[in-house]
N, C-alpha and C positions, 0 to 999 in steps of 0.2 A: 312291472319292470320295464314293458315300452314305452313309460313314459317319463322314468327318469331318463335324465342326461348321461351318456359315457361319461367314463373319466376324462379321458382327451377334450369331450368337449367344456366339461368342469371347468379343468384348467385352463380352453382358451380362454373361458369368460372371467378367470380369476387373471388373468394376464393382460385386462383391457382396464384394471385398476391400478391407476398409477403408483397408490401412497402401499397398495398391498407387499410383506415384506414375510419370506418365510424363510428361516432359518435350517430346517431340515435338507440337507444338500439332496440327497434323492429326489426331493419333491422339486428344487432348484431346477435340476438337470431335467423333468418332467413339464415344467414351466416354461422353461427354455423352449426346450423342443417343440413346441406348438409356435411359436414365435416366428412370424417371417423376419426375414434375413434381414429386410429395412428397418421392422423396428426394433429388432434384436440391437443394433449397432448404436452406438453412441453421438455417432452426428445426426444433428439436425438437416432432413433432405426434403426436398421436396421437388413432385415432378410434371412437368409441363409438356404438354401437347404442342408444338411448335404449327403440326400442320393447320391444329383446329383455332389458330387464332390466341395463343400463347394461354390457355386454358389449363388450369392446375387440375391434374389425372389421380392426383396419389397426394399423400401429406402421411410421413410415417409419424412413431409415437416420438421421437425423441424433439421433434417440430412441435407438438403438441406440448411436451413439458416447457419447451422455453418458452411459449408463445401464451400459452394457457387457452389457443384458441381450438378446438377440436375440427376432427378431420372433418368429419359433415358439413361445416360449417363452412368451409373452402374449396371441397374437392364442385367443381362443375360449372366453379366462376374464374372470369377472367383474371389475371393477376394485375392489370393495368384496372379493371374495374376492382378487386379489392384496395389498390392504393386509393384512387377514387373518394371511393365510399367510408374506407376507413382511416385514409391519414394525409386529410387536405390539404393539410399545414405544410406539407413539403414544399420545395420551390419546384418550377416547373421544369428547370434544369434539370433535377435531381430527378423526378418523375420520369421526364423521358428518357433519360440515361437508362434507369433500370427497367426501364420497360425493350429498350432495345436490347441492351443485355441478352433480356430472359428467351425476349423473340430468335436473338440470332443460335443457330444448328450449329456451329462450332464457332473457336477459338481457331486465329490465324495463329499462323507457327509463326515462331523468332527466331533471328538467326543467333547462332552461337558463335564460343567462341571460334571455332574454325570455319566459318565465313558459312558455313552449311544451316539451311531451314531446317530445323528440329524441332520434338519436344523436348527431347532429353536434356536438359541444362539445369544449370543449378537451381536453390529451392529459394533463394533471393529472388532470380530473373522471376522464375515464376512464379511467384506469391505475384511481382509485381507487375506481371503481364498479363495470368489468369483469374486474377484474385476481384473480385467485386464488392462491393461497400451493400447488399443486398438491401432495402427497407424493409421488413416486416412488419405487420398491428401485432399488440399488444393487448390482453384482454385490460378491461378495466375494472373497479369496484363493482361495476351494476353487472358484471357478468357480460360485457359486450364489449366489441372491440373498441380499443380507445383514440376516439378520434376528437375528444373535448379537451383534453389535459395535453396533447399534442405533444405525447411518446408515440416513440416508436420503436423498433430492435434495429442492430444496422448489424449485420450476420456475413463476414467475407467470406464468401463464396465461390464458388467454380463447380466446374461440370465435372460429374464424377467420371462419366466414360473418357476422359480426357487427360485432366490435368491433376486430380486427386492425390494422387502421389506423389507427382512432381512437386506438388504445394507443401506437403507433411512429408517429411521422408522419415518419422519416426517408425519404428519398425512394425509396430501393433499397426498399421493400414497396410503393412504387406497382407495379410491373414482377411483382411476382409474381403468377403464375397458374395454375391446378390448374382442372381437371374442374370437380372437384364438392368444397364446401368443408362442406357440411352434417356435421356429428357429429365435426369435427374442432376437436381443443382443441390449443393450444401458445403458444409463449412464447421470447424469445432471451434471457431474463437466468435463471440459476440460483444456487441456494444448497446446499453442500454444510453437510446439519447431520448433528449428533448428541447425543441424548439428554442430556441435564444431568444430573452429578451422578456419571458415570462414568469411573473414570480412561481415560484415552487409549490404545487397544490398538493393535493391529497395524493399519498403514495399508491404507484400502482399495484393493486392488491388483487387478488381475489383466491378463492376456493375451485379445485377441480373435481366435482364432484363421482363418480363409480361409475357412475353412467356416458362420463364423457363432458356433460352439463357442467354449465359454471352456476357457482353459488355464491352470491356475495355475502361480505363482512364487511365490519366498520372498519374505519380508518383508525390507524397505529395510534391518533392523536386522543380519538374518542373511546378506545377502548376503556370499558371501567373494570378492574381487576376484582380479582375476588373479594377484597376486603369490602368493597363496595354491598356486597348482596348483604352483609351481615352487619351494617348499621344497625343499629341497637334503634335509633328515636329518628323518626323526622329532624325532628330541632338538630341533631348532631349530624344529620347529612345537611342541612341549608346550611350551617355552619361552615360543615367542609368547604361545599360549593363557596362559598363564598371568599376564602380565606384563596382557595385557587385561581378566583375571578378578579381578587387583589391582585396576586403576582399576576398573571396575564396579560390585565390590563397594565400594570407598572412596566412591562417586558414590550408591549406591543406600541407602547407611547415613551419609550425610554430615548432621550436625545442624543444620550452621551455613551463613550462605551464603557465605561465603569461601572453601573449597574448590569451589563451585561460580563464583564469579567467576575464578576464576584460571584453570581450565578452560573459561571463556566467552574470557577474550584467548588461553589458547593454540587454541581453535578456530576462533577468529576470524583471526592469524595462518598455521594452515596451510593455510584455505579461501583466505585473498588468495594465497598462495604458489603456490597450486592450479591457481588460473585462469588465470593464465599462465605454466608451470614455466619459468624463465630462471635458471640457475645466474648467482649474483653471492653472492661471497664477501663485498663487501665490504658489501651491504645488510641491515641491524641492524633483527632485531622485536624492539621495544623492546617491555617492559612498564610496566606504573604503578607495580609497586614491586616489593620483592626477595625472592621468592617463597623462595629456597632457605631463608634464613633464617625466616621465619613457623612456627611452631609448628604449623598445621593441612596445611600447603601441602610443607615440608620432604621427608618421606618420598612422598608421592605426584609429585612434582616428579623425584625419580628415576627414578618407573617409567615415567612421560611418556616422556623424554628418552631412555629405551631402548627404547620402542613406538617410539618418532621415529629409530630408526639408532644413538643414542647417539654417542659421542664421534666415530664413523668420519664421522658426517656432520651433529653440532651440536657447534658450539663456544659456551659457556657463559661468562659475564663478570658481575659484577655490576660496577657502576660509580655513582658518587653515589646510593647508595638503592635503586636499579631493576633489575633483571636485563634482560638480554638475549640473544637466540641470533642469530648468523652459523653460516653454510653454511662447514663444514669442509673443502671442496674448492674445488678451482675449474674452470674450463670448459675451460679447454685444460693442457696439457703447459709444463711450465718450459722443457723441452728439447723443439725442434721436431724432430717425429720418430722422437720415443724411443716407441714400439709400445707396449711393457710398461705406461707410465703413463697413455697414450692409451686402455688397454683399464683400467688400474684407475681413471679418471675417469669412463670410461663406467658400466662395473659402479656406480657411487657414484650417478651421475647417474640410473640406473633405479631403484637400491634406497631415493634417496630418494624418487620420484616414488609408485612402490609403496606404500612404507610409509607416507607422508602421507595419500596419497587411503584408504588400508585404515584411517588413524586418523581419518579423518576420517567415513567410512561407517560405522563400528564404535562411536564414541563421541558420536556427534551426537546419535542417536534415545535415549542412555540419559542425556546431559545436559538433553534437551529433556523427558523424563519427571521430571525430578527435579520435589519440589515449591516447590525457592526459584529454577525457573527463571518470569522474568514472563512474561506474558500480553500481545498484541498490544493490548489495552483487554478492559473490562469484561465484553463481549459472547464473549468466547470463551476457551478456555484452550490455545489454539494458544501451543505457548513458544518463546521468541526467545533464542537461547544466544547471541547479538553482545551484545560491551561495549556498556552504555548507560548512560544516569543514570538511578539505582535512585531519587532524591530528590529529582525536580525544583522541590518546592517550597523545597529549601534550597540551590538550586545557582545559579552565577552560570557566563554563557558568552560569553568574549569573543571576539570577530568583527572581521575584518578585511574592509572593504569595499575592493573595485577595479574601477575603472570599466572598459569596454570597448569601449562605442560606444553610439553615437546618433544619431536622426536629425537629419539637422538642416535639416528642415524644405523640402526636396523630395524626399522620397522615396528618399535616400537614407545608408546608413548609415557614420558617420567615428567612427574611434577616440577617446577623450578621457583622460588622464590626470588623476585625481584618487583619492584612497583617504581613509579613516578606518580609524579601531579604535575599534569600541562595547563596552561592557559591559552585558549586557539579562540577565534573570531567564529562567530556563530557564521558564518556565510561561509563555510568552506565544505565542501563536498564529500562525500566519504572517501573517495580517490586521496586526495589530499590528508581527510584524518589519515588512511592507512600506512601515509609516508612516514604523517608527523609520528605516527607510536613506534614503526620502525625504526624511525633514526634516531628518535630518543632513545630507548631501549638498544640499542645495538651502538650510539656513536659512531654510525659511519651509514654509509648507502645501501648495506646491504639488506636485503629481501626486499626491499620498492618497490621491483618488479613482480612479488610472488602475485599471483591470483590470491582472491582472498571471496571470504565470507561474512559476512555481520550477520546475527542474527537477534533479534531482539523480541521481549514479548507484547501480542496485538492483544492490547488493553480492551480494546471494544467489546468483544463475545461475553454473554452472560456468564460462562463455564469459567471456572480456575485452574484450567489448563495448565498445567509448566510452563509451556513457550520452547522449551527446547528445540534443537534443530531437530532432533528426530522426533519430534512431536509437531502435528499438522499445525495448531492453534498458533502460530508465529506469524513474522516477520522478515522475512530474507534478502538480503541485498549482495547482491553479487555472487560470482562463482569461482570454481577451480579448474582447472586443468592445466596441461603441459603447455611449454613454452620452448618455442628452439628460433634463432634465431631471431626474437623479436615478433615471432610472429602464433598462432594457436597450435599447436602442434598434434591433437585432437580434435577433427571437425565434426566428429561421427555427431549428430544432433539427438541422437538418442540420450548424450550425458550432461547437455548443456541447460542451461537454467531453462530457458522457452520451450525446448523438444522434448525434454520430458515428461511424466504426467502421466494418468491415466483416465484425466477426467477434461468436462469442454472447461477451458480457459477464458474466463470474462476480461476483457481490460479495463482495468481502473480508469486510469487517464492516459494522457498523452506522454505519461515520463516512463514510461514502460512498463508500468505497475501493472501484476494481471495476478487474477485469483482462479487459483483452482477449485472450479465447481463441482458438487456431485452431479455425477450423471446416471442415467437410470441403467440401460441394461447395453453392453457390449463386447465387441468379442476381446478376450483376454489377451493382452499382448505374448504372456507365457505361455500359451496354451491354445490347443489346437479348437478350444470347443467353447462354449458362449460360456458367460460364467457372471455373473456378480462382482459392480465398482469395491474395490477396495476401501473399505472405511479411511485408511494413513494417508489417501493421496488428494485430501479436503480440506479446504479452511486455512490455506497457509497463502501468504501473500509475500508476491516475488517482484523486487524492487531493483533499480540498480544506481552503483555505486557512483556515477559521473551527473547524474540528474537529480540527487536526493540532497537536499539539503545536512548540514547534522542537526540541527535543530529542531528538523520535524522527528527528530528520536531523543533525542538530549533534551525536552522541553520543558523541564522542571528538577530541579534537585530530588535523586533518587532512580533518576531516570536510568534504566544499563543498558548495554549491549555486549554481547559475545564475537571477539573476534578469530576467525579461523585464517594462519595466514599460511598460505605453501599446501601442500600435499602428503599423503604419505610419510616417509620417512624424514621428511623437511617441513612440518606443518608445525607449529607454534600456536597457541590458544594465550590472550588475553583476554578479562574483563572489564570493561569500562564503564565506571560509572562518573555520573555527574555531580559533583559535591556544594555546587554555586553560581550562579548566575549574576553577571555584572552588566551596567552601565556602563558604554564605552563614552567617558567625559572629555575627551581631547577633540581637535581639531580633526574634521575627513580629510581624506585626499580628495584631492582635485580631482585627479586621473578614477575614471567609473571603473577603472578596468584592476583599479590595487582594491584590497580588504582595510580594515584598520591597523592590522600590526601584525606582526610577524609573530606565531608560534612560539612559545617558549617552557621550557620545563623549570619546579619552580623549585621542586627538591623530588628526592627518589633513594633508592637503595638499593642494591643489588647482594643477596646474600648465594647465588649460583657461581662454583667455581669458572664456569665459563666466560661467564663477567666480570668476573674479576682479573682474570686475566688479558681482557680491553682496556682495566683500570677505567670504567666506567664512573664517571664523576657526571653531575650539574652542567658544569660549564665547557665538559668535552659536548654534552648533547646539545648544547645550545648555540657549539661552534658548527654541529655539522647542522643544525636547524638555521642555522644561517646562511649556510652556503649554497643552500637550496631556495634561500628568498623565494626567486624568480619565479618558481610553481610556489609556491607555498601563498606568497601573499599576493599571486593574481587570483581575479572573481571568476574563477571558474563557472560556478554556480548561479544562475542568470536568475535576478530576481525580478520577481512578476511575467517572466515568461513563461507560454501555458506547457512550454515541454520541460518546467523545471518543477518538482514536488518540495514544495516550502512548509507545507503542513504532513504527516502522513495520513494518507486515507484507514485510520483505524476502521474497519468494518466488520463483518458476521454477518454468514449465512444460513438460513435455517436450511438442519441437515436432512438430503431430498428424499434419504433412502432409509434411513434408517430413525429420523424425528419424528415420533410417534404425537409428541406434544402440538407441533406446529401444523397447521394445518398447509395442504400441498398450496403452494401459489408458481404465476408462471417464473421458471429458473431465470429469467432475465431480471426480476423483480425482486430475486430472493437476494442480492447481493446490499446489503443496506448501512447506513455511515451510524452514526455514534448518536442521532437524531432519530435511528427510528427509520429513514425516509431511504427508498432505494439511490445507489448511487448511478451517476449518469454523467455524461456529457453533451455541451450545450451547442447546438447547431448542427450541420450537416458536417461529413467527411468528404474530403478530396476527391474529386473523382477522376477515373483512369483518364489519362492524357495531360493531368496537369501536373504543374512542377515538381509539387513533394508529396504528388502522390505513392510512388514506385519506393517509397521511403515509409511511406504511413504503411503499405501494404506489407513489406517487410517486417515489423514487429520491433522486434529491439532495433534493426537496422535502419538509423535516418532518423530516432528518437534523441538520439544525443549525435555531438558532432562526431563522425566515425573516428575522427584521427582520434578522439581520447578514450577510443573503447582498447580496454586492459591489453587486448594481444597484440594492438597497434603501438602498444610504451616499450620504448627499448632503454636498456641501461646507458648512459654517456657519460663513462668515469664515475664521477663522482658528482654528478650535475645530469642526473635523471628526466627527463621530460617529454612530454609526448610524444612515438618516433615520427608523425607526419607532420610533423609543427618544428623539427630540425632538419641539421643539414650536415653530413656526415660528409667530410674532407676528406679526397683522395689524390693519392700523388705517387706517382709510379707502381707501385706494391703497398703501399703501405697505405691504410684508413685510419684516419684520425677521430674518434667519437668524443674529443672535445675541443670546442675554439680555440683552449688553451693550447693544446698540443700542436695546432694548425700554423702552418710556416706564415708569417703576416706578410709577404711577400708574394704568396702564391695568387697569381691572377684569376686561377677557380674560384678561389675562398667566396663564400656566400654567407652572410650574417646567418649565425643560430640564432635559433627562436631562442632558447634560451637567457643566452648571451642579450637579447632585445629585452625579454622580460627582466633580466637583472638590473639591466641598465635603467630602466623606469623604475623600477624600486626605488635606486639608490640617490634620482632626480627628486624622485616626490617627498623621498624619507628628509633630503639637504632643505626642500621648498619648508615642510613642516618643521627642522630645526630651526629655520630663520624667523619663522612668527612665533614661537617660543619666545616671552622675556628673559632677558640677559640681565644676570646675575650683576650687580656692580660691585663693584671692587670694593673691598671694607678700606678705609682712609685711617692708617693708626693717628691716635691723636697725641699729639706732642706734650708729654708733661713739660710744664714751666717748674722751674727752679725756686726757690723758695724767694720771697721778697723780701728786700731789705728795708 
């Protein structure tokens, strides 16, 4: 008996296993309880000796999941010889910045707003006062910090005995509590970057082994699935290889990018196929057009189809234009009973499951390497191998709105029947969609200004999740809350799309996209005592409505989204889907700053007595969609710039806490694109003292232009538009909220923005009538009289 172990100490050594997961709450609270307080908590900390020469003293666990580098490994080296040795590739700027950082014992105070040196100020100032862009290594494939591949974590940071809470003021960091907070620095948002300028190599991967040790695995591209071990002959695995060393090589010497689109719909099809394998003979992946025939596409189109089973398990069709494949079998026996076809349905039924997911593991990472695959936006060259629109600025996408409920004004929510069909310019922002569905559906300006939601589903993850908003597996763009005056009427950060959450928040890119991570063990925001992440507060990605393109959601016919608009007892639900995709064939505008045309609805119905009582018609919605021009067909939506998302970053993480399948790798590394390949961004971050730093530090604040973030849009009549972008007339008592209204005499009067954007409209729309040919006049021709 004196030589087993206590329980206590059982459990501490079952608690220094990361992937370990036990369901038994007793044993939880057990678990817990041996836990120090640092790595009980869910940020990533780490802590530094100031006097011994900026020397790393501590490294708690949740540093160790993101990082995948264990504490032994760190604790007794210098933090300036860790960058060093493990991540050269930094500039030397960037080096010594975060080396002074870590060296300096405190943060200078700022003054606020009442002219006084404080900490206490808002959680803007001090994100972008205290907050620090931190470097950290990353482990690599070999199980060693990664200083080849030239990643690294960029972890914003601050000192927790300081500014910790001024930074987060969500409520779950009131509750947290440790010993002694002195020489410790951390942070719960991370960026995985790497070096600019490098083509994209093997993902950063690895295994955290029990012991703390890292253990590598192959890389995502090289993995060989299961169907691999049970090759039946030699001959049929060189075969394989071979048939894969075709496409690859076609992919990796391909000129043009039409062999690479045509390989984005077939990868696009065997990933939906994927997610939930349901043999149906009779369901047709259609494509856009007829690949067998195409001159680039032809010969590579065969070797496909023979990577995919070929004839035993696709049947191939072109029909009007298009090609298409159906599943060559089907799911039960013709004859109930019959053994023999029972077992050749089955064998068919695994060999496609096999062979899809192994084309799909095998071909993804060397489509997403190609160079005519796009970039998630500006800021990175993570590739997106899903059918999209390559030309937004010449593309038309028409939408099919349908109503679903509302409220109706006690609190409770009743179905409504009404639809349209709009035609809008791929280049318009969701801001702008949520005008155009308003005022078509409504004829007039009203709810413009509601806060709103989109929510749609993130195709990428292997699972066939719903998507729903109350379901994590989504997509989210924008929020709700109250509005008084023009302004948020709600600041609490606790209900806002970024301050909520229960888990560390990764960010996508630069357009404010960020995912919520699982994180391993913290203290519960409800609850007085440590407890276990919540499985519902994972795997949903939050986007926003002034930086997102709609295109990176609309990107093919079939495409939907779910709109929430208003609140409560004023909230309204439509669904949108996309029914077609066009060619815009006319002449651009001159002016960069117009779209190609103005919004229009094309027909609709309304069977709600409430709309009928608008006398909602066609061509009332198309009057009020004109009177709005001015927002409507300006370029919001900046293309090619890196703070605008023109593709969505579809991704999936494998789950930290509860995926028994996956094996653990570092949480920076688990956030990975539609490729296979972790997502990142490319170069260094801003550092404190320069311009758009205090803006990058902020989070959503300073990612888009501020004037067009939702609680800055004020109503003006009938001629809604951004409130920092007008000018609101005033004359004795009385405020004018539109130019129209405003005395043309009045020496104040200052041009609306507005009234500026209408006016360019209606220049560029007169310039493209004039290069239009003119119709000529029919000449009737004179009968002559009979001759004599």
């Amino acid at each position: 008996k004196d030589e087993l172990c206590t329980s206590r100490q059982i459990l501490a050594r079952l608690s220094s296993i990361p992937r370990i997961v036990i369901h038994n709450p007793t044993l939880n609270k057990a678990l817990v309880s041996v836990l120090r307080h640092e790595d009980a908590i869910h940020i990533p900390l780490l802590q530094i000796d100031i006097e011994a020469g900026g020397i790393i003293t501590d490294w708690n666990r949740a540093m160790t999941d993101l990082t995948g580098i264990p504490k032994s490994s760190v604790v007794g080296k210098a933090y300036a010889d860790i960058l060093s040795e493990w991540a050269p590739h930094l500039s030397e700027e960037y080096r010594t910045a975060a080396v002074d950082w870590v060296g300096k014992e405190k943060d200078d105070p700022i003054e606020n707003d009442k002219g006084n040196y404080s900490l206490s100020i808002d959680e803007k100032k001090a994100r972008g006062h205290f907050m620090f862009p931190l470097p950290l290594p990353i482990k690599d494939t070999f199980g060693g910090a990664s200083n080849n591949d030239c990643w690294y974590i960029e972890l914003l940071a601050c000192r927790a005995d300081m500014a910790l809470r001024e930074c987060y003021t969500c409520h779950f960091f009131a509750q947290w509590e440790m010993p002694t907070t002195k020489g410790w620095i951390g942070g719960a948002e991370f960026t995985l970057r790497r070096k600019q300028g490098l083509p994209s190599p093997r993902p950063v991967i690895g295994a955290i082994g029990g012991d703390g040790n890292s253990t590598a695995f192959a890389d995502a591209s090289e993995k060989q699935p299961s169907s691999d071990a049970n090759d039946k002959t030699a001959g049929s695995a060189a075969e394989d290889k071979d048939v894969y060393d075709t496409i690859t090589n076609y992919i990796q010497s391909c000129q043009s990018s039409v062999g690479i689109e045509y390989l984005r719909e077939v990868l696009y099809h065997v990933r939906m196929a994927m997610r939930k394998p349901v043999v149906n003979s009779k369901k047709a992946y259609s494509f856009t057009k007829d690949w067998t025939t195409n001159a680039d596409t032809a010969e590579i189109n065969k070797a496909v189809v023979k990577a995919l089973g070929g004839d035993r398990i696709i049947e191939q069709e072109v029909k009007g234009g298009k090609m298409s494949w159906r599943l060559a079998f089907t799911a039960s026996p013709k004859k109930k009973g019959d053994f023999y076809e029972r077992y050749e349905l089955d064998s068919k039924r695994r060999d496609w499951e096999d062979g899809w997911k192994k084309f799909l593991k095998k071909i993804s990472p060397v489509v997403g390497g190609s160079k005519h695959s796009r970039s998630t936006c500006a800021a990175t060259d993570a590739p997106h191998i899903i059918p999209g629109v390559d030309h937004p600025e010449r593309t038309l996408i028409t939408l099919k709105i349908e109503g679903i409920e509302r409220g109706d004004g006690s609190y409770r929510d009743v179905p409504f029947k009404a639809y349209a069909t709009i035609q809008v310019p791929a280049t318009l922002n969701f801001f702008q969609l949520h005008r155009v569905v308003n005022q078509t559906m409504n004829c007039s300006s009203d709810c413009t200004r509601e806060t709103h939601i989109w929510t749609t589903k993130n195709i990428a993850p292997e699972s066939d999740t719903c998507g729903k908003e109350e379901e994590p597996d989504c997509v989210q763009l924008g929020e709700t809350y109250f509005i008084e005056n023009g302004k948020k009427a709600d600041s609490n950060e606790d209900h806002t799309l970024f301050g909520r959450g229960d888990a560390i928040r990764q960010r996508v890119s630069r357009t404010a996209a960020v995912y919520d991570q699982m994180a391993p063990l913290y203290f519960h925001p409800y609850s007085t005592s440590l407890d276990f992440c919540k499985e519902s507060t994972i795997s949903k990605i939050y986007g926003c409505i002034h930086s997102t393109c709609i295109s990176a959601v609309f990107y093919q016919p079939g495409a939907s989204a779910t709109l929430e608009n208003g609140m409560v007892k004023y909230c309204s639900k439509y669904s949108l889907t996309c029914t077609r995709i066009d060619e815009y064939k006319g002449p651009l505008p001159s002016n960069s700053n117009i779209n190609v045309m103005l919004p229009k609805c094309l027909r609709g119905k309304s069977e709600d007595e409430h709309y009928s009582a608008h006398d909602w018609s066609v061509d009332r919605a198309n009057f009020q969609l004109r009177k709005d021009r001015g927002v409507l067909r300006r370029m919001l939506f900046p293309l090619g710039a890196e703070y605008g998302m023109q593709t969505m970053p579809w991704c999936w993480s494998g789950d930290y806490r509860f995926g028994i399948k996956n094996p653990s790798v570092p949480l920076a590394a688990q956030l990975v694109g539609t490729d296979l390949r972790p997502m990142c961004l490319l170069g260094e971050p801003p550092l404190p003292g320069s311009s758009g730093y205090r803006k990058y530090a902020s989070n959503i604040y300073g990612r888009i232009d501020p004037d067009y973030l939702q609680e800055n849009v004020i109503d003006m009549a009938d001629f809604p538009v951004p409130f920092k972008k007008g000018t609101t007339f005033r004359k004795r008592s009385h405020v004018y909220h539109s130019y129209d209204e405003a005395p043309k005499s009045d020496a104040d009067n200052e041009p609306c923005q507005g009234e500026i954007w209408e006016k360019e409209v209606d220049e560029e729309m007169e310039r493209i009538g004039d290069l239009k040919p003119k119709k000529k006049a029919k000449v009737k021709k004179r009968k002559l009289g009979p001759t004599v």
